[in-house]
N, CA, C and O of each residue as an XYZ file, in Angstrom:
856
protein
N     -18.981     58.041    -20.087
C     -19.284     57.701    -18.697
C     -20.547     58.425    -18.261
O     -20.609     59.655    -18.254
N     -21.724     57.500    -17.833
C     -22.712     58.258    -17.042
C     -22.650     59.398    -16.246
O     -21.787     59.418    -15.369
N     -23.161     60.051    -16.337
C     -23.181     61.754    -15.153
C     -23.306     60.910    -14.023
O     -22.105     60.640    -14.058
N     -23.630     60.381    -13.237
C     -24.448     59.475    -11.839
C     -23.381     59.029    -11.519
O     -22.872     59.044    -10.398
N     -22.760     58.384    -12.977
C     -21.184     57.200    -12.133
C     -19.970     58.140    -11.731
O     -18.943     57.699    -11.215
N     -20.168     59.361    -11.991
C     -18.895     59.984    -12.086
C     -18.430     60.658    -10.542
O     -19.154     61.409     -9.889
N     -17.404     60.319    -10.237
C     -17.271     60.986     -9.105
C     -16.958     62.416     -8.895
O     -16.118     62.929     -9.635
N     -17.588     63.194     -7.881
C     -18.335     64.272     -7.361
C     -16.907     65.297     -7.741
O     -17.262     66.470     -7.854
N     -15.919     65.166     -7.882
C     -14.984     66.035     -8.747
C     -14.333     66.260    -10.002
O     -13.485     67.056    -10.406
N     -15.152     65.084    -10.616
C     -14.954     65.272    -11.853
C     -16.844     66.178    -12.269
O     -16.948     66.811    -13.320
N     -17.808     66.088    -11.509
C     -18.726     66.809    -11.991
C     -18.383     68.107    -11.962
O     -18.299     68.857    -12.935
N     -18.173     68.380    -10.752
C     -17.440     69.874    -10.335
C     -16.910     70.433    -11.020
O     -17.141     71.642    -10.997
N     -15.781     69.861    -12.147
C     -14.677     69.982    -12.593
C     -15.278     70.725    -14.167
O     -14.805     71.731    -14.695
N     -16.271     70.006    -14.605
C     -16.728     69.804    -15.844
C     -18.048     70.784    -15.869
O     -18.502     71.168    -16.947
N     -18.671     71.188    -14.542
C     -19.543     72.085    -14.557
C     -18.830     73.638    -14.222
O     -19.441     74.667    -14.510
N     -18.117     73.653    -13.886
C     -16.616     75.051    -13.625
C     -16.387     75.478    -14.716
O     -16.534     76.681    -14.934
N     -15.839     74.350    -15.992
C     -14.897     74.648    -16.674
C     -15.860     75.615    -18.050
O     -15.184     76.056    -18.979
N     -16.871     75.777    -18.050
C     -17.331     77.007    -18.999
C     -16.942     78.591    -18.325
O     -16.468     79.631    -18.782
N     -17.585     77.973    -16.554
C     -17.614     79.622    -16.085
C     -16.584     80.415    -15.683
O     -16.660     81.581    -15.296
N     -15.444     79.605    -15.814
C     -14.126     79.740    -15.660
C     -13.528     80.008    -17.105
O     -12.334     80.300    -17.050
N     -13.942     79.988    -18.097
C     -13.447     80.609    -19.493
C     -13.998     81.595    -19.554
O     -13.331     82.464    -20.117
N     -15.366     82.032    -19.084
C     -16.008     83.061    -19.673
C     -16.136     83.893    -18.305
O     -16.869     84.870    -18.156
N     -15.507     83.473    -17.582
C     -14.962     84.799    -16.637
C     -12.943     85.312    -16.963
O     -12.295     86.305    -16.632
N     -12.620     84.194    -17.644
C     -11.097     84.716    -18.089
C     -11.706     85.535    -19.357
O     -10.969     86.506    -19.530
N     -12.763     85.526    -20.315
C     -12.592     86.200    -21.536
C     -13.103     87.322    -20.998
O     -12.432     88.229    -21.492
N     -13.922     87.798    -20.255
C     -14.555     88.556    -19.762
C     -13.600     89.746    -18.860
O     -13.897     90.909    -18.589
N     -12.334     88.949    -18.517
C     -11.641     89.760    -17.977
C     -10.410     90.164    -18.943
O      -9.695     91.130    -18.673
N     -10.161     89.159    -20.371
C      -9.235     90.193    -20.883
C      -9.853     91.156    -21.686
O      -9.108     92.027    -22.136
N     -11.323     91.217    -22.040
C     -11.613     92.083    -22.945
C     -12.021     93.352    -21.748
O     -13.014     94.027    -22.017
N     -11.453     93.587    -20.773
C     -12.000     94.475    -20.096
C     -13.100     94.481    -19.286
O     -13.540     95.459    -18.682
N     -13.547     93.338    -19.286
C     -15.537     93.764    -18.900
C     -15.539     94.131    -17.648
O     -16.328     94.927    -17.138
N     -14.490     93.454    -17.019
C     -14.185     93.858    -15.454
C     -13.637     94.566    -14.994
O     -12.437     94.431    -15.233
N     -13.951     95.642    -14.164
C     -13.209     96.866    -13.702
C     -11.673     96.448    -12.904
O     -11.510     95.470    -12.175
N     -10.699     97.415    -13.246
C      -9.284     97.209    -12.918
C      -9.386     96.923    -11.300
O      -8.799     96.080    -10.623
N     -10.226     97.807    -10.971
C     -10.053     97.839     -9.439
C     -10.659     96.795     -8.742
O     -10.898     96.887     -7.537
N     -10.955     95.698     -9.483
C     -11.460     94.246     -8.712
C     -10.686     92.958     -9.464
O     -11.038     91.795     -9.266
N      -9.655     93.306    -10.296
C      -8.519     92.678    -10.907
C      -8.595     91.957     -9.685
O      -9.683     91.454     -9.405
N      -7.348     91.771     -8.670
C      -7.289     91.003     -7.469
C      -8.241     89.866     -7.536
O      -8.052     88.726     -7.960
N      -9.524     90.525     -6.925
C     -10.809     89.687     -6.443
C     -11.017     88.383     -8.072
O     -11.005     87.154     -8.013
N     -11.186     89.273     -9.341
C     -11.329     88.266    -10.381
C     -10.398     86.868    -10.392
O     -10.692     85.677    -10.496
N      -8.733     87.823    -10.186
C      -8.030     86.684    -10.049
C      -8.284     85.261     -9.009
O      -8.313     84.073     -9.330
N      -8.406     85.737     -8.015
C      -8.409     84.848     -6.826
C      -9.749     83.880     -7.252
O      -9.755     82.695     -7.585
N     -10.712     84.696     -7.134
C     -12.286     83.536     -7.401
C     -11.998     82.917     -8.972
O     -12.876     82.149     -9.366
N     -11.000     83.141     -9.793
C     -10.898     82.401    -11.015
C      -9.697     80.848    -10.913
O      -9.752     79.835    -11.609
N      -8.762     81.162     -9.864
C      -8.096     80.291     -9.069
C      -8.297     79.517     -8.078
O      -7.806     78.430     -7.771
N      -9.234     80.320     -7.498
C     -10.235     78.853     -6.843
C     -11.256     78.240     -7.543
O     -11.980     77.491     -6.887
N     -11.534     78.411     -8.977
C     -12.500     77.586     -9.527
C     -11.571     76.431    -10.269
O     -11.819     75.238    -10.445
N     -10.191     77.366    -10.711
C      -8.988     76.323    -11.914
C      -8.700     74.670    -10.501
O      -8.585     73.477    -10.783
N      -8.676     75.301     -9.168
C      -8.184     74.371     -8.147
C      -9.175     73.227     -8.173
O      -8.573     72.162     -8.307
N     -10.386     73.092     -8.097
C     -11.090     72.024     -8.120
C     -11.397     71.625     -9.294
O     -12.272     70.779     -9.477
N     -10.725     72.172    -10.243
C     -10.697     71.468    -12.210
C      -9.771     70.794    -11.984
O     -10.024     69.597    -12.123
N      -7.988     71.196    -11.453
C      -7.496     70.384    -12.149
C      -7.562     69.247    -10.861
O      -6.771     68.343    -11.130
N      -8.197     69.020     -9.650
C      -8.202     67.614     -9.141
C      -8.763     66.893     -9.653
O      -8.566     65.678     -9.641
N      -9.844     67.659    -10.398
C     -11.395     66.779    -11.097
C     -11.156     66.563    -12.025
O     -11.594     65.469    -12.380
N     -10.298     67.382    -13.155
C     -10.056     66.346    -14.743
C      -8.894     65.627    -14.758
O      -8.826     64.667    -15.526
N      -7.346     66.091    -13.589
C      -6.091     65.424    -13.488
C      -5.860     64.329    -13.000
O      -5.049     63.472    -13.350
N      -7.071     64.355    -11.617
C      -7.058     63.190    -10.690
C      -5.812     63.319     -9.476
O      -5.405     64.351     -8.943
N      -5.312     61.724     -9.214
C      -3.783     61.123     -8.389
C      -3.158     62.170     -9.491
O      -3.500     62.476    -10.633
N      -2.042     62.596     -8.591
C      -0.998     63.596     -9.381
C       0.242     62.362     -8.380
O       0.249     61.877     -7.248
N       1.146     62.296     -9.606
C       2.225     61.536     -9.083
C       3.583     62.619     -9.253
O       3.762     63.178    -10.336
N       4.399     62.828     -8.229
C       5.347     63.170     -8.047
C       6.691     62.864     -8.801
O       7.093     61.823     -8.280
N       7.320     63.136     -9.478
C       8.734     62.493    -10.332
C       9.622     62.385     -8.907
O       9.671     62.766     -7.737
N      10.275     61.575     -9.915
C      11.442     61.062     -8.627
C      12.332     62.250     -8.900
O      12.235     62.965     -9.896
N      13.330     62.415     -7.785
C      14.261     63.256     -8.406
C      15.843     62.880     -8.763
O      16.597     62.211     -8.056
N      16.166     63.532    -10.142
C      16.994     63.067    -10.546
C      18.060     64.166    -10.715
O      17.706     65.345    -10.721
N      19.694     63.729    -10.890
C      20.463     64.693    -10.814
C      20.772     64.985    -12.607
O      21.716     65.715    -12.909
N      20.345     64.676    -13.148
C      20.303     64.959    -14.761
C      19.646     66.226    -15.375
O      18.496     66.383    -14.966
N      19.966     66.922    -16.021
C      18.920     68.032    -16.599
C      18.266     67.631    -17.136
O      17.141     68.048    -16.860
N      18.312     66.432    -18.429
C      18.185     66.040    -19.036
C      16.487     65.870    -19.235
O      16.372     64.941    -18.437
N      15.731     65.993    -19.500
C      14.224     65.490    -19.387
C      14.033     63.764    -18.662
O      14.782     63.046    -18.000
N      12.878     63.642    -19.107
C      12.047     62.661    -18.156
C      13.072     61.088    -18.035
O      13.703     60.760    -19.039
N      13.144     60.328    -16.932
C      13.630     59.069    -16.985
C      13.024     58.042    -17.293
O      12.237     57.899    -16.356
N      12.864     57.210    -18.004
C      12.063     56.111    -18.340
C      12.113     54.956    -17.850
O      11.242     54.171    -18.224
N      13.004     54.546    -16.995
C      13.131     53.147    -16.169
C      12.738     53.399    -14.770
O      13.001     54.475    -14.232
N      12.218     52.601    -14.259
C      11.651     52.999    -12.538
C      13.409     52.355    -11.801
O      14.274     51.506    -12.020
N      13.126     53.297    -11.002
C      14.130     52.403    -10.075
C      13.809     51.470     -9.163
O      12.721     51.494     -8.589
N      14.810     50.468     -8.917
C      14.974     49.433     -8.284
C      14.029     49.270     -6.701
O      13.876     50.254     -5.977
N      13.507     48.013     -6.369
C      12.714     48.250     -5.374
C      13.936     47.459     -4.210
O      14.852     46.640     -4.272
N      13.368     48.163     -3.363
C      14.474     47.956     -1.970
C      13.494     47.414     -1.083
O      12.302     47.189     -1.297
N      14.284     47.213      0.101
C      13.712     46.732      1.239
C      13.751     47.825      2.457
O      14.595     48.702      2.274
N      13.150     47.913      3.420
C      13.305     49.012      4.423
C      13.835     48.166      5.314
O      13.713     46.964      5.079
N      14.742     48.726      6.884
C      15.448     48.650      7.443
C      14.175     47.374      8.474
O      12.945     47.344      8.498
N      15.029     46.665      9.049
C      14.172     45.726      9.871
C      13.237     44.755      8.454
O      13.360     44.671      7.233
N      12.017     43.979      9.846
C      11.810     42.819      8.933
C      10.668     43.264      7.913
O       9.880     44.208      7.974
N      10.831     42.348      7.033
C      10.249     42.557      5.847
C       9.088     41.715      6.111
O       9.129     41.006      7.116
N       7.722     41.679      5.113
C       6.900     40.946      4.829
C       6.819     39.919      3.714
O       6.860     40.208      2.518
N       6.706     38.764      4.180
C       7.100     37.766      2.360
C       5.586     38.480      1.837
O       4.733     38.663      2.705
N       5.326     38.819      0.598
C       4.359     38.771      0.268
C       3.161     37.572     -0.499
O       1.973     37.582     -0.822
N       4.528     36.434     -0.539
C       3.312     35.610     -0.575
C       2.363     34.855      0.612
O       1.308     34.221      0.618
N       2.955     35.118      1.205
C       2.183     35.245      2.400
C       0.853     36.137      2.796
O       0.843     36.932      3.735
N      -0.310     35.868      1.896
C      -1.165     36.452      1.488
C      -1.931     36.651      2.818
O      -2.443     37.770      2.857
N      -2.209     35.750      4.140
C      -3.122     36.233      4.845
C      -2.698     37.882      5.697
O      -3.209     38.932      6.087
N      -1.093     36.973      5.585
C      -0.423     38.328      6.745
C      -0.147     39.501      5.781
O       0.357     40.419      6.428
N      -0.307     39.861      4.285
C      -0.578     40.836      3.569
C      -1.507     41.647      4.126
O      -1.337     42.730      4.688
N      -2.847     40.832      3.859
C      -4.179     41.212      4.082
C      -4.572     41.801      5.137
O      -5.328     42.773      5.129
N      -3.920     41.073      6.520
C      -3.510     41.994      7.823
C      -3.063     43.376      7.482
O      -3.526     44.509      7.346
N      -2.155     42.853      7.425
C      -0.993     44.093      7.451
C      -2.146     45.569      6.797
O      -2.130     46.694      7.295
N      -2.890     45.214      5.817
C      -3.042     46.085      4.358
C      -4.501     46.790      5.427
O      -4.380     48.009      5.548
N      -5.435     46.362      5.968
C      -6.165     46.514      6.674
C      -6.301     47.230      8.000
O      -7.180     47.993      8.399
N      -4.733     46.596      8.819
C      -4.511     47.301      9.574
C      -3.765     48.633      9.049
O      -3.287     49.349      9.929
N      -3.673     48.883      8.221
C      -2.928     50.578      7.170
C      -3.984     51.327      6.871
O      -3.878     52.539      6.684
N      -5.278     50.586      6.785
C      -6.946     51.423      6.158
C      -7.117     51.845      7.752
O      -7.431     53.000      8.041
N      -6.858     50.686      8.923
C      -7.973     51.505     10.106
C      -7.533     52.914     10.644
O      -8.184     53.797     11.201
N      -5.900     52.807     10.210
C      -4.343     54.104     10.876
C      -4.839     54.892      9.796
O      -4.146     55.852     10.133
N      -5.369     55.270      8.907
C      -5.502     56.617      7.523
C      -6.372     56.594      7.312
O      -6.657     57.665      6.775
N      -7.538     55.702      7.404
C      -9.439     56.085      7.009
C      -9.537     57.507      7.306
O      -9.401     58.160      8.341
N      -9.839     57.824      5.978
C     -10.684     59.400      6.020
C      -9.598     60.127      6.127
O      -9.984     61.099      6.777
N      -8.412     60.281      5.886
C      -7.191     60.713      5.672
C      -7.529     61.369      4.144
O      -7.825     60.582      3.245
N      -7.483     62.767      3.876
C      -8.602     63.578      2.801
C      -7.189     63.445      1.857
O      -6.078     63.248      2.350
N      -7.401     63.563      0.708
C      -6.542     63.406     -0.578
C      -6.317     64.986     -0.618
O      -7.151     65.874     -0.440
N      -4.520     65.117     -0.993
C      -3.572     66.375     -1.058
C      -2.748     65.728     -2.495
O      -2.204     64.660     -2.774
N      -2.928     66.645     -2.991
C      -1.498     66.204     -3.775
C      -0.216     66.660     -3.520
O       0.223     67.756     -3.169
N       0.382     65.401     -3.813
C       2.021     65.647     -3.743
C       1.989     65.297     -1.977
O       3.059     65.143     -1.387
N       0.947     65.217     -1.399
C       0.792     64.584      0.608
C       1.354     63.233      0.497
O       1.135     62.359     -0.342
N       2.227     63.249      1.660
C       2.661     62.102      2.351
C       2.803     62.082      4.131
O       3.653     61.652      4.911
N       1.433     62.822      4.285
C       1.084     62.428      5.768
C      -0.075     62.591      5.683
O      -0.827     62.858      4.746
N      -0.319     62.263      7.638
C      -1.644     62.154      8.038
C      -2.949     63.109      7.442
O      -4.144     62.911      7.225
N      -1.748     64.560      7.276
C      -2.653     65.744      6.830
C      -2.864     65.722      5.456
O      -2.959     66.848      4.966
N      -2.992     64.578      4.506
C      -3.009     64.972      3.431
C      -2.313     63.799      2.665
O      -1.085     63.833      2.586
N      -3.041     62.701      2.060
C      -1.569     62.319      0.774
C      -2.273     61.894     -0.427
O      -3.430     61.475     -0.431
N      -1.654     61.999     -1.269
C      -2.233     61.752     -3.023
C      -2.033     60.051     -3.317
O      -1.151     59.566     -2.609
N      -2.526     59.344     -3.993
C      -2.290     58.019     -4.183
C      -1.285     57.360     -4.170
O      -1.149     56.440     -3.364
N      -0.264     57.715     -5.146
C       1.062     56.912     -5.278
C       2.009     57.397     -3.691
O       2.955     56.721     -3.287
N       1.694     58.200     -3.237
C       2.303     58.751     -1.836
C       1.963     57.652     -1.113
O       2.827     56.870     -0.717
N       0.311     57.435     -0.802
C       0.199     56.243     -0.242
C       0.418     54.910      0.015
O       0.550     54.281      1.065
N       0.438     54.432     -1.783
C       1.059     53.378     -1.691
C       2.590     53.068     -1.343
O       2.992     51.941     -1.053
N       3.462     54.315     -1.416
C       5.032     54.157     -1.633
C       4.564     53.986      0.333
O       4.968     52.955      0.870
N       3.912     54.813      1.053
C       4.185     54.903      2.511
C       3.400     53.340      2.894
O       4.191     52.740      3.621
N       2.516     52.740      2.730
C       1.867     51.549      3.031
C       2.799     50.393      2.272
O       3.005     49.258      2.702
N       3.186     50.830      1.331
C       4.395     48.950      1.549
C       5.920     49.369      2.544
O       6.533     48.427      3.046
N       6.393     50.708      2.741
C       7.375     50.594      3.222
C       7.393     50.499      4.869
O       8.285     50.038      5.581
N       5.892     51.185      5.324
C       5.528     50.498      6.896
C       4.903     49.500      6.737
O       4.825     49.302      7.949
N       4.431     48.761      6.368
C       3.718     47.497      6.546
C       4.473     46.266      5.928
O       4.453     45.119      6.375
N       5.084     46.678      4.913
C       5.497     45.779      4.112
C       6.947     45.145      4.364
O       7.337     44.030      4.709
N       7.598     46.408      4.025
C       8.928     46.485      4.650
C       9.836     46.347      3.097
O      10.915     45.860      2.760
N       8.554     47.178      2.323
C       9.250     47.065      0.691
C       9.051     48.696      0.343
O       8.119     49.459      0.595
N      10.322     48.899     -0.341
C      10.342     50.731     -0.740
C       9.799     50.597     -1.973
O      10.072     49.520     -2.501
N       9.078     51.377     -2.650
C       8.488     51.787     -4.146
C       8.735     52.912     -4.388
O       8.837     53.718     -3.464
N       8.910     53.306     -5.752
C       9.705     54.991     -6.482
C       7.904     55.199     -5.686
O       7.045     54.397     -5.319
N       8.005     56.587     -5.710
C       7.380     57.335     -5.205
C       5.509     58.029     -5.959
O       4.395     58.408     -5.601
N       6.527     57.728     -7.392
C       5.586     57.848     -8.434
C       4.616     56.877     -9.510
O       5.351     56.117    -10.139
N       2.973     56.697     -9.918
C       2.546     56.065    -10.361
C       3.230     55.706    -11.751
O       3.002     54.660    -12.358
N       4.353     56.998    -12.305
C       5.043     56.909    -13.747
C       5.702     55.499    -13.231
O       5.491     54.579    -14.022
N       6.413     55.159    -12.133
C       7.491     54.634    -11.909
C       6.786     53.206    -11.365
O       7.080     52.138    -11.901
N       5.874     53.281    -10.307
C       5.401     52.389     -9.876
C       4.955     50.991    -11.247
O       5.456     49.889    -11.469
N       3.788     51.771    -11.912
C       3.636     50.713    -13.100
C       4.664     50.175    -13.750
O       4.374     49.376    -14.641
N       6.183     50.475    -13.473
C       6.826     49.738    -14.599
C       7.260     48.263    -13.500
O       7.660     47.164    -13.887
N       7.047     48.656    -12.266
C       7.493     47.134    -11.629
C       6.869     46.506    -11.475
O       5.668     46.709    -11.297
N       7.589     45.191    -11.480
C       6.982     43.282    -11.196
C       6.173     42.792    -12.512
O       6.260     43.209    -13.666
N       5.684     42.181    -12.185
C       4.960     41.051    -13.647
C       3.213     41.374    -13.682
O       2.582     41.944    -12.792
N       2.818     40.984    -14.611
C       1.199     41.783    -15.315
C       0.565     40.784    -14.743
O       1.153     39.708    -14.639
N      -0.658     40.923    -14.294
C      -1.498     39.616    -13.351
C      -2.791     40.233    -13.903
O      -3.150     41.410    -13.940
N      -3.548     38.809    -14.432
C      -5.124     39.474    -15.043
C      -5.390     39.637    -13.579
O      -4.734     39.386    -12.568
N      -6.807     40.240    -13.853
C      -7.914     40.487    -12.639
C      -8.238     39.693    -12.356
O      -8.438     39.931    -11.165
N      -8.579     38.502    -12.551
C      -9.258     37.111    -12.473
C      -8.464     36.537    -11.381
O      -8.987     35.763    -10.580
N      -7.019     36.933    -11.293
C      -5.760     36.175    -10.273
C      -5.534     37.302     -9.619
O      -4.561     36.982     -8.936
N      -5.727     38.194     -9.412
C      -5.858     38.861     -8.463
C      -4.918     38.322     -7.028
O      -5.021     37.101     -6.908
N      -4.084     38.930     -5.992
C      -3.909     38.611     -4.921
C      -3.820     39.407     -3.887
O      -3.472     40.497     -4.341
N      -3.935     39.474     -2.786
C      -3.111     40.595     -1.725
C      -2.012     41.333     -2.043
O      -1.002     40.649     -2.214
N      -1.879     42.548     -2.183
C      -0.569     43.291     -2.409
C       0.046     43.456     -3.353
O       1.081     44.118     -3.282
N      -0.462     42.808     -4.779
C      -1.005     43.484     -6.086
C      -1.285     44.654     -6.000
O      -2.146     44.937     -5.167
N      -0.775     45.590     -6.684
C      -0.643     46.636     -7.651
C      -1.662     46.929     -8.722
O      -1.264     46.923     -9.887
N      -2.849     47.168     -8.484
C      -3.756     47.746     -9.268
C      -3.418     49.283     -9.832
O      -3.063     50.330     -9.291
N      -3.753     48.816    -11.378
C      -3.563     50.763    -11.714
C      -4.893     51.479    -12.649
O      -5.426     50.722    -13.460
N      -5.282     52.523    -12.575
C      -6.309     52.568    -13.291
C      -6.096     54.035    -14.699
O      -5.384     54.947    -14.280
N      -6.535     54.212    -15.907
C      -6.635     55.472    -16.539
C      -7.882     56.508    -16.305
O      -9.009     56.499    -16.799
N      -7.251     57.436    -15.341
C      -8.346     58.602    -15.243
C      -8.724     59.544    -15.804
O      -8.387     60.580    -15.230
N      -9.216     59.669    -16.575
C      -9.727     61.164    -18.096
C      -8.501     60.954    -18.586
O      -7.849     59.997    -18.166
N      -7.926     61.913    -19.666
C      -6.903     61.699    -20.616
C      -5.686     61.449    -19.633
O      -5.582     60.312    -19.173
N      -4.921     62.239    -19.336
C      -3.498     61.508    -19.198
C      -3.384     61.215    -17.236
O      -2.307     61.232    -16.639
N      -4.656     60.986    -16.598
C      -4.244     61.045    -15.589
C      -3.922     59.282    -14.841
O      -4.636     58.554    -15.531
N      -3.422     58.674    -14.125
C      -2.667     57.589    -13.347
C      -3.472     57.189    -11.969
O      -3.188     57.994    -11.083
N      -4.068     56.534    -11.689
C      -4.009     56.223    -10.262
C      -4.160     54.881     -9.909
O      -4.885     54.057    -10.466
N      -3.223     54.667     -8.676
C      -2.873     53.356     -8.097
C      -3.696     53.038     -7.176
O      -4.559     53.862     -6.871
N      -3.628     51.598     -6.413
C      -4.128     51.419     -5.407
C      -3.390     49.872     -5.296
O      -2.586     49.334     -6.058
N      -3.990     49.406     -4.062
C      -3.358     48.070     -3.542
C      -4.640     47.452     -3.394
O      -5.640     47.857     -2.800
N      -4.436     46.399     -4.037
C      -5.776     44.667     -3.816
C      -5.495     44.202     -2.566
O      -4.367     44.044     -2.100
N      -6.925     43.903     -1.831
C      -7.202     43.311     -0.652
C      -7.404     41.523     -1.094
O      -6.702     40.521     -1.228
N      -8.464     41.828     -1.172
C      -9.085     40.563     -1.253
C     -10.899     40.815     -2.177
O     -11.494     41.884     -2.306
N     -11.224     39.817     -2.525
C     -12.621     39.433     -3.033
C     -13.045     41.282     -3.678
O     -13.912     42.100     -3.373
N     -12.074     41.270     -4.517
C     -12.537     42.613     -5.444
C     -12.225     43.709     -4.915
O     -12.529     44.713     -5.558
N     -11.386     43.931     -3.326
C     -11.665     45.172     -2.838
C     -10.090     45.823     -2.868
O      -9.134     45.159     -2.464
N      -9.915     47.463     -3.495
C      -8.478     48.153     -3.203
C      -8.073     48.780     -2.455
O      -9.152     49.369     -2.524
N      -7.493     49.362     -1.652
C      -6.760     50.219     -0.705
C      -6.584     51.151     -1.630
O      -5.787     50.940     -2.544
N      -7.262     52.280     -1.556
C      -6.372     53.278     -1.791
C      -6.574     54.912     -1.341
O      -7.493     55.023     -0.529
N      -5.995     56.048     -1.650
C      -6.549     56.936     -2.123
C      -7.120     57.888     -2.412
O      -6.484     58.912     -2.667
N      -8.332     57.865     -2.459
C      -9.320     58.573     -3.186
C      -9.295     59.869     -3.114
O      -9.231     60.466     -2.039
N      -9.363     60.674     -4.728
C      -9.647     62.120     -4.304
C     -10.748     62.693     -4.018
O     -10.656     63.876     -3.689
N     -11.635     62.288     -4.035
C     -13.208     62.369     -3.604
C     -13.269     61.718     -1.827
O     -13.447     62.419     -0.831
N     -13.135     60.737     -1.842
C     -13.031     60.675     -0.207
C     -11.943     60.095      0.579
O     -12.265     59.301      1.464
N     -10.349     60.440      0.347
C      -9.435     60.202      1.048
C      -9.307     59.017      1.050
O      -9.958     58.299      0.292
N      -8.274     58.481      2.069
C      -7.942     56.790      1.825
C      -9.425     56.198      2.614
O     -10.035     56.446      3.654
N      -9.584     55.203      1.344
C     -10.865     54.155      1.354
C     -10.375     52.876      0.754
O      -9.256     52.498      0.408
N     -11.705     52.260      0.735
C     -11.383     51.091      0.169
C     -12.723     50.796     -0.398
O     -13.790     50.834      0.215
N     -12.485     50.424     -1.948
C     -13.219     50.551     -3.183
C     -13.262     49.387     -3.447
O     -12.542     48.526     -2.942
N     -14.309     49.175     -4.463
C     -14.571     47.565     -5.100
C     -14.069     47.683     -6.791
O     -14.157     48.817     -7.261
N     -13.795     47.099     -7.283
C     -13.125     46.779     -8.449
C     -14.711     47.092     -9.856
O     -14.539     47.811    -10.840
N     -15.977     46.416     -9.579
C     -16.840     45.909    -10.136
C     -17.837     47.162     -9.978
O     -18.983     47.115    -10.426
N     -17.243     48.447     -9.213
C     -18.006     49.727     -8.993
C     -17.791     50.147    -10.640
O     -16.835     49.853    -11.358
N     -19.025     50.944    -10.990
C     -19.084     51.364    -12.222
C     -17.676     51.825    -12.707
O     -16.929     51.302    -13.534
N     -17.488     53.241    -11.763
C     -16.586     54.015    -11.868
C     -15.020     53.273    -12.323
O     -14.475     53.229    -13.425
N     -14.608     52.766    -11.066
C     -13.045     52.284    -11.433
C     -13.673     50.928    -12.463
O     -12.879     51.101    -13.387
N     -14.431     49.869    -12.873
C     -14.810     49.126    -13.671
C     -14.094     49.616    -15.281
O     -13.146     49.260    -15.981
N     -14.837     50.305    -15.318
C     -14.296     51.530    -16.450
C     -13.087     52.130    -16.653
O     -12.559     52.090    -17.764
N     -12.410     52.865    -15.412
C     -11.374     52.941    -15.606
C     -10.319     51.917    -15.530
O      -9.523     52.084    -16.454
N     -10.006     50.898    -14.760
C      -9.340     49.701    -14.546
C      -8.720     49.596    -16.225
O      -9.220     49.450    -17.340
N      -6.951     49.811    -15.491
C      -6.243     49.499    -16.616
C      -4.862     48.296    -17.011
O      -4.331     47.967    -18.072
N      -4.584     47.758    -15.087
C      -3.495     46.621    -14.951
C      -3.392     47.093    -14.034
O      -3.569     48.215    -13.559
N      -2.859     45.529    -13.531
C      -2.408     45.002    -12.141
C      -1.056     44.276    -12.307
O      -0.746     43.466    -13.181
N      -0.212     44.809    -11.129
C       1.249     44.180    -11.461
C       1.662     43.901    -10.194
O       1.454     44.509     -9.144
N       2.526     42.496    -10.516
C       2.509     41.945     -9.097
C       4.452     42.074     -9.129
O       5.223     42.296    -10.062
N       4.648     41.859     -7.899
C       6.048     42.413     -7.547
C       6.886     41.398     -7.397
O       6.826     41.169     -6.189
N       7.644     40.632     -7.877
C       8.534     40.087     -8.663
C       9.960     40.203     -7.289
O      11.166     40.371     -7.469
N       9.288     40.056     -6.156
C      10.578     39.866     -4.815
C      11.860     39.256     -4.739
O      12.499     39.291     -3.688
């Protein structure tokens, strides 16, 4: 990926991550006096904080389960929220709906693990924008989200489609299709926006779209 296309926390992330090793080696071989231990720690934890948004990305939340057992592999079931629902094929009043959710959270700054005004991470968003607008519940998490409804190329695209993308090695992030190329979502670089599909950046990453199977 071009340096230019990359967004402004993954540069961050990738220009940190030397001076942030060679201030940890530097501090176990001693180089740093005991009595600024503290101070090393802290300025070495605020450099790890803007790595792992910038190489992890959307951090999705696990659902919680009453099992010890390790990870669950089936998403759970999608529900409906209390009162009326939205048909979703009903694509114009999607498109409403999805629009009027960008003008209520524009510039709403990306938190992980956030599910409010002060803060929310991607899959937070989408689980909170279909269950007020929509009047449809989604697991909470992008693990969970991708396993529902049916695979739709890009080409068919619709309102309220489920776009998902791969961010650096193992990271996930979702968003919701508008219309004529554009997603709802997001962003950890600039909070909930709305992105074009055909932008270098997500172009590249863009990995499936899944439509929800009502």
């Amino acid at each position: 990926m071009a340096w230019k296309s990359m967004p402004e926390e993954h540069r961050i992330g990738l220009v940190l991550l030397p001076v942030m090793f060679a201030n940890l080696a530097e501090y176990r071989m001693g180089k740093q006096q005991p009595e600024i231990g503290g101070t090393m720690k802290k300025s070495i934890w605020l450099m790890v904080v803007p790595l792992i948004i910038g190489l992890v990305g959307c951090s999705s939340i696990p659902e919680k389960s009453t099992k010890k057992s390790a990870k669950a592999t089936h998403a759970p079931g999608v529900t409906h929220a209390p009162g009326a629902k939205v048909n979703l094929e009903n694509t114009s009043l999607v498109k409403k709906m999805l629009y009027e959710q960008y003008s209520q959270w524009k510039h709403t700054r990306y938190r992980i693990g956030g599910m409010s005004r002060s803060g929310v991470d991607c899959s937070g968003f989408i689980q909170l924008t279909f269950k007020t607008k929509l009047g449809v519940i989604l697991p909470r998490s992008t693990e969970f989200q991708v396993q529902l409804g049916e695979s739709v190329s890009k080409s068919e695209l619709k309102a309220g489609d489920l776009v998902f993308f791969k961010t650096r090695w193992s990271g996930r992030h979702v968003g919701v299709y508008i219309e004529d190329g554009r997603f709802l979502h997001a962003s950890s670089t600039y909070g909930v926006t709305i992105s074009k599909l055909n932008e270098s950046y997500w172009k590249s990453a863009y990995w499936k779209a899944k439509r929800l199977d009502m």
